[in-house]
VOBAGU-361954 format. One line per 4 residues: number of its first residue (from 1); their letters; for each residue y, z, x of C-alpha. Coordinates in steps of 0.001 Angstrom, whole numbers, plus 500000, padded with zeros to 6 digits. Last residue first. Example, Ala and Ser with C-alpha at 12.3 -4.5 7.8 and 13.67 -1.06 7.14 Angstrom:
<sites>
2> SA> 498940/507140/513670; 495500/507800/512300
</sites>
This chain:
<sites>
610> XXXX> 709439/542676/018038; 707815/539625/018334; 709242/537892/021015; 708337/534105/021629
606> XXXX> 710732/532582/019150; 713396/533893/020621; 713201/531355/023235; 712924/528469/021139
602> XXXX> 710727/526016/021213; 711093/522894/022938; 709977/524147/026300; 706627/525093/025790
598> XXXX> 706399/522544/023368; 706993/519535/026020; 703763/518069/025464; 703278/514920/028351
594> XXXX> 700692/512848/026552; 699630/511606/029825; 699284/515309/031603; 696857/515945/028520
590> XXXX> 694747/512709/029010; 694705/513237/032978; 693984/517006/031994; 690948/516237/029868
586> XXXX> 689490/513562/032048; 689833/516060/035033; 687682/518685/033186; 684976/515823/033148
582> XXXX> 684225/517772/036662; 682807/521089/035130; 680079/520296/032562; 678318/516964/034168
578> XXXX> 679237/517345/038098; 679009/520489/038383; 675716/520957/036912; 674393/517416/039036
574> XXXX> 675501/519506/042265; 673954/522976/041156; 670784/521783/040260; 670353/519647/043473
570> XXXX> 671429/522686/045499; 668829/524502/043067; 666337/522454/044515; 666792/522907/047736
566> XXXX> 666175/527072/046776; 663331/526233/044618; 661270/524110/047536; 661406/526677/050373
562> XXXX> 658136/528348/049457; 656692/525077/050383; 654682/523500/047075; 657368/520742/046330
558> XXXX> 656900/518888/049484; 658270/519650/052557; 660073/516382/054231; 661237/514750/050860
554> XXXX> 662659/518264/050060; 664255/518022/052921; 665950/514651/052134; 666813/515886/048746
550> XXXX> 668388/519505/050072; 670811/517113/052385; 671743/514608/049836; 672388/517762/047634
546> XXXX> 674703/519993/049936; 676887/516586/049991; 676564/516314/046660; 678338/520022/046551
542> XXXX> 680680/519314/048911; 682155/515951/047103; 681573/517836/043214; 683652/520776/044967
538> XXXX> 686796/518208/045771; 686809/516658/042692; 686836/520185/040967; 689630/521231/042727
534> XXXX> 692062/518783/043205; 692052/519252/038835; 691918/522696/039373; 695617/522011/041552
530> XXXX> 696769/519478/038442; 696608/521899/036445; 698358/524473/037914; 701029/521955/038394
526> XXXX> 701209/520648/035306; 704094/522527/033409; 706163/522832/036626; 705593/519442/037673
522> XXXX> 706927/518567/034284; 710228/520319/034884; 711247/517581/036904; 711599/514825/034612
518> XXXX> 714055/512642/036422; 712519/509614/034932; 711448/508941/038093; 709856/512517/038084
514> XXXX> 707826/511561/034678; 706425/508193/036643; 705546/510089/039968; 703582/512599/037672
510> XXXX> 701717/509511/036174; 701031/508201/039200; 699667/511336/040145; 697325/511698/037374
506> XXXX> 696137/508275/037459; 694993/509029/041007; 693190/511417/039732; 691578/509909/036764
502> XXXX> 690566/506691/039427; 688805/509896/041485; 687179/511208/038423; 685355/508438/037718
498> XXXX> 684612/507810/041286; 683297/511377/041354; 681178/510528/037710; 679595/507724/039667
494> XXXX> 678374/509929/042187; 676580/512389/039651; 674876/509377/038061; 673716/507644/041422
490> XXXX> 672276/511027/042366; 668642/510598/042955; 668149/506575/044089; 671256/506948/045637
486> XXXX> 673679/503570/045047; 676991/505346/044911; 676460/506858/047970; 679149/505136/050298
482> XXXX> 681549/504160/047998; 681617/507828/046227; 681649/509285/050118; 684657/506717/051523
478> XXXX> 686663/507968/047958; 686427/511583/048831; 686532/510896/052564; 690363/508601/051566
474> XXXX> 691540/511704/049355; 692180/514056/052661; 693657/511133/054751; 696050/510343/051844
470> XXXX> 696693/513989/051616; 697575/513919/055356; 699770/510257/054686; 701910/511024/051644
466> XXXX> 704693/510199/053905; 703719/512510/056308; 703847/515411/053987; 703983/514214/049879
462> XXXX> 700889/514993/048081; 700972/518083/050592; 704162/519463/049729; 705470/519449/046317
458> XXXX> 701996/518929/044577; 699625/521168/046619; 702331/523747/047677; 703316/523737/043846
454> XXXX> 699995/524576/043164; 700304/526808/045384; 703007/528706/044022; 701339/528639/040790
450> XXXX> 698524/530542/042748; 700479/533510/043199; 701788/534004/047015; 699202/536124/049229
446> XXXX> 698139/538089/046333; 698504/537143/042582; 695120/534743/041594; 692995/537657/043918
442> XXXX> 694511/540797/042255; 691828/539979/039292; 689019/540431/041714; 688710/544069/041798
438> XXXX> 688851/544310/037775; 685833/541677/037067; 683447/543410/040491; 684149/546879/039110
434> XXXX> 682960/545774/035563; 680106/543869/036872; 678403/546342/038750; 676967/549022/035691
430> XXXX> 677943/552475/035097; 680962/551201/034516; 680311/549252/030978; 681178/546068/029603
426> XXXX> 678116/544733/031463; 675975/546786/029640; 677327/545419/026013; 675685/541888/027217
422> XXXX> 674235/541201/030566; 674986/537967/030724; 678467/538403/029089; 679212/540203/032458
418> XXXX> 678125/537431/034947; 679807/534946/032565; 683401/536733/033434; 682387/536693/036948
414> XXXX> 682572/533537/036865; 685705/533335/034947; 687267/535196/037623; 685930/533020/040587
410> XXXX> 687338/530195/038921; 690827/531759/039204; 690218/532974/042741; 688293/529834/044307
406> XXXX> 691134/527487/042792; 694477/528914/044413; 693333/530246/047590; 690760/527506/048369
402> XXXX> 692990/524406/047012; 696207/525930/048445; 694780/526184/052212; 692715/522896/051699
398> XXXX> 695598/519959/051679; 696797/521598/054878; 693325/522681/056725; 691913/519071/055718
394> XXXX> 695287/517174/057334; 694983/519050/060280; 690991/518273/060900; 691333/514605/060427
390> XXXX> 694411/514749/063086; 692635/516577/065620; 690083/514628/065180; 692553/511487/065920
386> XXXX> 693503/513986/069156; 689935/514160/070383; 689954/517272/072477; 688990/519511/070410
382> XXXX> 689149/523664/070327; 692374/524367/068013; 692049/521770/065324; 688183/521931/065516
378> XXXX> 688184/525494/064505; 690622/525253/061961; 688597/522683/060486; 685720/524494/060416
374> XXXX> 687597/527511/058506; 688688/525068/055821; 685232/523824/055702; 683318/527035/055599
370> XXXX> 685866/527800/052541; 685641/524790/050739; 681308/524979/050992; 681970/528539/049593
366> XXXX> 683649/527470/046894; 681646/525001/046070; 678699/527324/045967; 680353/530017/043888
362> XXXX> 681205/526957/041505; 677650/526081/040983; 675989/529257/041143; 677867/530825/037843
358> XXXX> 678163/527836/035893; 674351/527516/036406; 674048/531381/035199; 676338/530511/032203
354> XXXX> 673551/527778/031242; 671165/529647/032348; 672514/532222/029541; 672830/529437/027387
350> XXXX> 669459/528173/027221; 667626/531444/026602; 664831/531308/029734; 666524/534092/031766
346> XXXX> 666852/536600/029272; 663547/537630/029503; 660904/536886/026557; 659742/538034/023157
342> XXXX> 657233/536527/021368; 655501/533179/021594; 656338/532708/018020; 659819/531568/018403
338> XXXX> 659008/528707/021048; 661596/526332/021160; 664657/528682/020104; 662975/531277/023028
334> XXXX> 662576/534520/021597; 665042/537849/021449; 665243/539958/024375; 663570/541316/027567
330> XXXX> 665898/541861/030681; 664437/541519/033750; 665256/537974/034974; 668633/538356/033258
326> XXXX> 668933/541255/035568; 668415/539288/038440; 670570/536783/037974; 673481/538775/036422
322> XXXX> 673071/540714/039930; 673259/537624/041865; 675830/536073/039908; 678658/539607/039837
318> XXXX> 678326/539871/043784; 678985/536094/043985; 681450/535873/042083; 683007/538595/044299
314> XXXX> 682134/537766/047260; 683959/534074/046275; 687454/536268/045448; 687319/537615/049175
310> XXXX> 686952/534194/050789; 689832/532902/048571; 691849/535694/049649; 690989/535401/053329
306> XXXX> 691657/531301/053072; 695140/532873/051798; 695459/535371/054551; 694804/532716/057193
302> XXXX> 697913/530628/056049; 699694/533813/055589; 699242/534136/059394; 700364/531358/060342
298> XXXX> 702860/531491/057449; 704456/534490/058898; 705721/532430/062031; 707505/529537/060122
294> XXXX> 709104/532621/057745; 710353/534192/060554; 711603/531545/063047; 715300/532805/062251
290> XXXX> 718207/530386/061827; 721756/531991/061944; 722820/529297/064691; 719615/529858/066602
286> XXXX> 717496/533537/065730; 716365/535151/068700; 713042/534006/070285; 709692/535165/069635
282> XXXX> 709069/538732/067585; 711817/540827/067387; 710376/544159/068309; 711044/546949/065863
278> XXXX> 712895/550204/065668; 713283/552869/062941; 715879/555334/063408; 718282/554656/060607
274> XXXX> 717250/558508/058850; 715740/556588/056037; 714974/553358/058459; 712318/551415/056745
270> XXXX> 710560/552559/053633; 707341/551182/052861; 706120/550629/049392; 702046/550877/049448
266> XXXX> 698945/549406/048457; 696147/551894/049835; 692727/550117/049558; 690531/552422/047953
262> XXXX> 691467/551441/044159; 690559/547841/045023; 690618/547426/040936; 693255/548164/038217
258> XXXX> 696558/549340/040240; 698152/552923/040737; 700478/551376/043246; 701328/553581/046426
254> XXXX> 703898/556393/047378; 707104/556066/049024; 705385/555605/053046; 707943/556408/056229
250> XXXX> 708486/554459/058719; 710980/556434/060841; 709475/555679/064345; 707941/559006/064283
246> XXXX> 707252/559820/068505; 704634/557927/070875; 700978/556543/070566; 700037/555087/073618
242> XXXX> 702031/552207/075716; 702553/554262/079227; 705856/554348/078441; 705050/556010/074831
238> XXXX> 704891/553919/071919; 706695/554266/068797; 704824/555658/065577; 705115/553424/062023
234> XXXX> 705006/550551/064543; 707429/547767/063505; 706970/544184/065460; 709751/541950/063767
230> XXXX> 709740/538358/062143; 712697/536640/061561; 714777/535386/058339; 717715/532955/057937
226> XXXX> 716081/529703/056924; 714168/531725/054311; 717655/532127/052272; 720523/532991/053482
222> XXXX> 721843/532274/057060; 722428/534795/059762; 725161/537376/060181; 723401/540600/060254
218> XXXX> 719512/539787/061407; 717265/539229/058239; 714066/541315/057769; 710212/540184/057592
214> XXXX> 708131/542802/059004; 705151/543130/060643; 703777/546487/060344; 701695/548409/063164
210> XXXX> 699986/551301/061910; 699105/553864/064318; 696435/556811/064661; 694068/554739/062404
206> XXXX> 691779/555834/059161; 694698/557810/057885; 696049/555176/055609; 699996/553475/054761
202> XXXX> 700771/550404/054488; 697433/548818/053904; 698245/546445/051511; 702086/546560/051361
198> XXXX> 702603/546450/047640; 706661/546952/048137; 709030/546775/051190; 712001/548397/051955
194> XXXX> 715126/548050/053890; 716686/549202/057631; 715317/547560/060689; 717424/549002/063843
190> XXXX> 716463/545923/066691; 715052/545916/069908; 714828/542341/071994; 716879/543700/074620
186> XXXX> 717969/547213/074456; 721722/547897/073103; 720802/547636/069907; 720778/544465/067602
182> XXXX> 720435/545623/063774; 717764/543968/061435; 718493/544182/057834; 715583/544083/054868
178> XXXX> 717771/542365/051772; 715378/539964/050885; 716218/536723/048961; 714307/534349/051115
174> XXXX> 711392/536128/050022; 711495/534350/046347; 707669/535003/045392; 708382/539301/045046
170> XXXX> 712115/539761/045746; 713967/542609/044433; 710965/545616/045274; 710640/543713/048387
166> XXXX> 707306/541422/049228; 706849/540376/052883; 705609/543031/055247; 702113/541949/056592
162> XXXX> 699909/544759/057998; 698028/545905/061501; 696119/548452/062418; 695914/550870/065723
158> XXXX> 693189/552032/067392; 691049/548477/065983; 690382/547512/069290; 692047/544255/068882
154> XXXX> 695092/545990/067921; 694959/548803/070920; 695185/545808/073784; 697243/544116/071352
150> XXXX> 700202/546305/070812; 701841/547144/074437; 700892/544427/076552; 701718/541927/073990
146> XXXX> 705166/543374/073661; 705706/543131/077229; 704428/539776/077429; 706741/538570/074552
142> XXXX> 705135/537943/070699; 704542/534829/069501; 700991/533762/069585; 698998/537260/070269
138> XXXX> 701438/538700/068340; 700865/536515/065481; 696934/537165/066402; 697585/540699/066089
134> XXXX> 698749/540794/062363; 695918/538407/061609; 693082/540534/062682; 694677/544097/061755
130> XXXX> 695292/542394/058338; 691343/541942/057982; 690527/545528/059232; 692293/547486/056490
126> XXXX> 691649/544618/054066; 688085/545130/054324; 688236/548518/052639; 688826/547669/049446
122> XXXX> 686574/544747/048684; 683456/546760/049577; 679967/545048/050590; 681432/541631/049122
118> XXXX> 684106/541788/051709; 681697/543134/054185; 679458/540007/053878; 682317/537281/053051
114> XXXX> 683290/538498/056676; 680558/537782/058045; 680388/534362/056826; 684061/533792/057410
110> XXXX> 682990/534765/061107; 681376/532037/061256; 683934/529305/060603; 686510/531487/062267
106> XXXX> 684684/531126/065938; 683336/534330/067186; 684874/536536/069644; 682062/537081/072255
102> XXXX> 684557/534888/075443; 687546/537106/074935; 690658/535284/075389; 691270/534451/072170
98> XXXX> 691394/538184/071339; 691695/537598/067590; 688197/538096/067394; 688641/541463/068446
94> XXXX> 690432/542560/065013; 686827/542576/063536; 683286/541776/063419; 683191/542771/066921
90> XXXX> 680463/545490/066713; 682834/548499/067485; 685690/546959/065290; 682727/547232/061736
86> XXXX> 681360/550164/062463; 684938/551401/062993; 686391/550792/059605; 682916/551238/058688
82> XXXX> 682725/554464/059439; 686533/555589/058434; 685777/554684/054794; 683680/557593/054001
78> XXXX> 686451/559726/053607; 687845/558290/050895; 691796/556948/051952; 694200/559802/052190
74> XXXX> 698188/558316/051932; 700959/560405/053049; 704551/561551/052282; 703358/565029/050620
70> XXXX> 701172/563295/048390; 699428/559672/047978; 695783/558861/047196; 693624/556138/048152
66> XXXX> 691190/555827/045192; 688062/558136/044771; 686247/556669/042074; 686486/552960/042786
62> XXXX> 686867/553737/046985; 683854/556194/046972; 682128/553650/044646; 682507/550915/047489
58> XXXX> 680910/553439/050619; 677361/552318/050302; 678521/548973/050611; 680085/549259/054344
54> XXXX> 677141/550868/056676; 673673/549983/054856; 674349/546193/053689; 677806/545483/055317
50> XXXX> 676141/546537/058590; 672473/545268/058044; 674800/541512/056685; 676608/541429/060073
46> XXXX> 673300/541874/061959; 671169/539110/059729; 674185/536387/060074; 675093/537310/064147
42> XXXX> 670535/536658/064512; 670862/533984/062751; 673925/531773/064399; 672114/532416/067762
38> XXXX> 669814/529372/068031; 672831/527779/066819; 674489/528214/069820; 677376/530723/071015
34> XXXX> 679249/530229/074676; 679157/527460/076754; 682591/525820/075409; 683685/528609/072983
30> XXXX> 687552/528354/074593; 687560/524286/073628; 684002/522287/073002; 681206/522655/072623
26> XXXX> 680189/525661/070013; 682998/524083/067652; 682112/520009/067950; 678293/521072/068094
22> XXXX> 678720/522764/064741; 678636/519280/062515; 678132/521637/059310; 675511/521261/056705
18> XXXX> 671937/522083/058334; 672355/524949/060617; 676211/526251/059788; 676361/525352/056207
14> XXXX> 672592/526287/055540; 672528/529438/057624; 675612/530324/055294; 673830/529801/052463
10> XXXX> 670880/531810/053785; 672174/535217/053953; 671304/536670/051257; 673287/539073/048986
6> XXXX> 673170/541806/046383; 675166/545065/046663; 674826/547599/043706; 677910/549643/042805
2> XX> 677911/551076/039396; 673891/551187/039779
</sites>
């Protein structure tokens, strides 16, 4: 029971049938008279029979078994290799990159699948997940010739991909890396020389080739990020012919004995022992000492970070349904209103539904966050309406941080109240929660810590265009209170958004007033803050969105249709979020206002102990 996959598919059938607009993805740009709704089911039920009897049964392997280093290599669990494949051969994977293939699916969909096989086993769908973004930079900047050589066998799956930021003296600050790129005497070939540290997926014997994209700095350009680029590094070169050639002198140095995705090798990568590793420079050569590096790697960062959020969510959500269901089983203790009725199941003590209610509620705004990042990015690339073009833009930019950043540290505390539901059990291994609580904690670190988007959110978006794309973002918060605020069913919950809106934009008023008093450090001290704050305005919006839906089709079914409890718990889950986790933005507007600088004050000293 260590490992016990629970999971439906219908709150994705909900975004995609009943939620999201889909007719501006399915009609219009490359997937113009290609998928329909009446297909959206049948992709749902077959990804969810291959995460459900192919993928999960392999996530204690990866717990138990870890990836292992010796002799120079890494040995994932042997069971992993099926659904690496599986999961390629039935184009849930690195093929959807393959723009140009008219089955891949569009990225609001295949989130859904791939919250599926994340949930199935967290550690093994990074091996196919950073094949899929590592080829679609190629796929966007790379040459012909190098797109000829790595995608065909990318999109396949033959070979995988990985992202090569992090060095073992620069972890957040990557302009500071000391990787080197070498010109050689063949055009657009480079020596690459450095290493790189918690490479997810660096090294694993599931593919005959690992292809690493790697940040390095060519000799004489700029410092900092301005002076990086972007190279194409196979661990084995390619032969004429573009198969599998000799040792390109990647070698792994071991991998990170690490709390939770023990299966999923995280390596350090050294480039260029013998200085005979090679890579591709990817796009043009740098201008004036300025690389395109770091503007090329966030594409794909970008993607990683909705990924994280995605992967975080199938956690919580892992850790609710099984808390559900055993609180529904499990007998104890007697109901505070009706002691004498004897003992009863878990499920009817008013604070475990009350932690089961936290539970649901934020894993359903997360998800609703994450099928609308994903939408968006499907209507930025396929529409033809440049104004929705715009809309969509400004969503994907103010959204990346908000989804990375907020869905992994509330998807920790949920699954947090998933293991005091069960009590002493949960504590323990032989039950799911404890795998679930140590596999997501790498979630709030990966793909840039979430401080660092929260200073994305504040330093960037509040402020791009002029303020205009957040503008754009916080106008449809503030056009749905005004528009609703009069519902006969959630006039409360609506006026407790336009609450919290007016707190909002007292909290950045108030930030604009500290940093015109030259009080910079304060966006430091709020800036996590501030991004849960973005947060939990933005989930109460989704989630009454989910609820003027589930009302209206409740109107249309009645209250005896077998459908009834799960539109009603979109109701439940909407008015819960709005009454115990939105007032949350009260509390930091009053604590941003009072503007404690004890953190600062005291001395440093002061904070060591020994």
């Amino acid at each position: 029971m260590a490992a016990n996959f629970v999971y439906s598919t219908r709150e994705h059938k909900f975004i995609l049938k009943e939620w999201l607009d889909m007719s501006k993805v399915f009609g219009q740009g490359r997937f113009e008279g290609g998928y329909s709704l009446d297909e959206v089911d049948s992709i749902l039920e077959n990804a969810m029979k291959i995460a459900k009897e192919v993928v999960a049964p392999t996530n204690e392997d990866g717990d138990k078994q870890h990836a292992v280093y010796k002799n120079g290599k890494v040995t994932t669990p042997e069971s992993f290799k099926k659904p690496y494949w599986t999961v390629q051969e039935n184009g849930l994977g690195s093929s959807n990159a393959d723009h140009s293939d008219p089955s891949s699916l569009p990225l609001c969909l295949m989130g859904c699948t791939n919250e599926y096989l994340a949930a199935a086993n967290a550690a093994s769908g990074p091996y196919v997940m950073a094949t899929t973004g590592a080829s679609g930079l190629i796929r966007d900047f790379g040459s012909e010739k190098v797109k000829n050589i790595f995608l065909p066998k990318m999109f396949s799956g033959q070979w995988a991909g990985t992202m090569d930021l992090t060095e073992p003296n620069s972890g957040s600050d990557v302009g500071d890396i000391i990787t080197k790129a070498t010109p050689t005497d063949e055009p657009g070939v480079y020596k690459i020389v450095g290493t790189k540290c918690f490479i997810t997926g660096g090294d694993q014997d599931i593919t005959e080739n690992i292809v690493h994209l790697t940040l390095a700095r060519i000799e004489g350009c700029v410092p900092g990020t301005k002076g990086i680029s972007l190279f194409v590094v196979p661990k084995y070169w390619h032969t004429p012919e573009g198969e599998k050639g000799e040792f390109n002198d990647v070698n792994c140095g071991g991998v990170e004995h690490k709390m939770g995705l023990c299966g999923s090798a995280t390596s350090i990568i050294n480039f260029g022992e013998e200085n005979k590793c090679r890579g591709y420079l990817l796009g043009d050569p740098p201008v004036d000492g300025k690389g395109a590096g770091m503007a090329q790697m966030f594409q794909m960062m970008n993607e990683e970070r909705t990924v994280t959020g995605l992967a975080a969510l199938a956690a919580a959500t892992v850790s609710y349904n099984n808390a559900a269901l055993y609180a529904a089983g499990r007998i104890q203790g007697r109901q505070l209103t009706n002691p004498k009725a004897g003992r009863v199941p878990i499920i009817n003590h008013e604070d475990v539904r009350r932690m089961l209610m936290y539970q649901k509620s934020i894993t359903e705004a997360s998800r609703a966050m994450i099928a609308m990042s994903y939408y968006c990015m499907d209507v930025m690339e396929n529409t033809k309406d440049e104004n929705e073009r715009k809309r969509a833009k400004a969503f994907v930019e103010v959204n990346i941080p908000i989804v990375k950043a907020w869905c992994s540290d509330l998807a920790f505390l949920s699954i947090s109240e998933a293991m005091q539901c069960y009590g002493g059990y949960g504590f323990s291994e032989e039950y799911p929660i404890a795998q679930q609580l140590r596999d997501c904690r790498i979630y709030p670190i990966w793909e840039g810590t979430n401080f660092i988007q929260s200073m994305d959110l504040i330093g960037r978006k509040w402020m791009m265009a002029g303020g205009q794309v957040f503008g754009t973002w916080f106008a449809e918060l503030e056009k749905f209170a005004a528009d609703h605020k009069d519902d006969a069913v959630l006039k409360a919950e609506v006026a407790l958004l336009e609450e919290a809106l007016n707190q909002y934009k007292e909290i950045q008023s108030t930030m604009a007033g500290y940093l015109g008093k030259g009080k910079f450090g304060m966006i430091g001290f709020f800036a996590t803050r501030i991004l849960h704050a973005t947060g939990y305005v933005y989930g109460t919006k989704l989630l009454l969105e989910h609820a003027l839906i589930a009302q209206k089709k409740i109107e249309e079914i009645g209250k005896d249709h077998f459908e009834y409890p799960y539109y009603a718990g979109k109701i439940a889950s909407a008015k819960f979020f709005a009454h115990n986790l939105l007032p949350n933005v009260g509390m930091i507007l009053r604590v941003i206002k009072e503007g404690d600088n004890s953190v600062m004050e005291i001395p440093e000293a002061s904070y060591m102990l020994v």
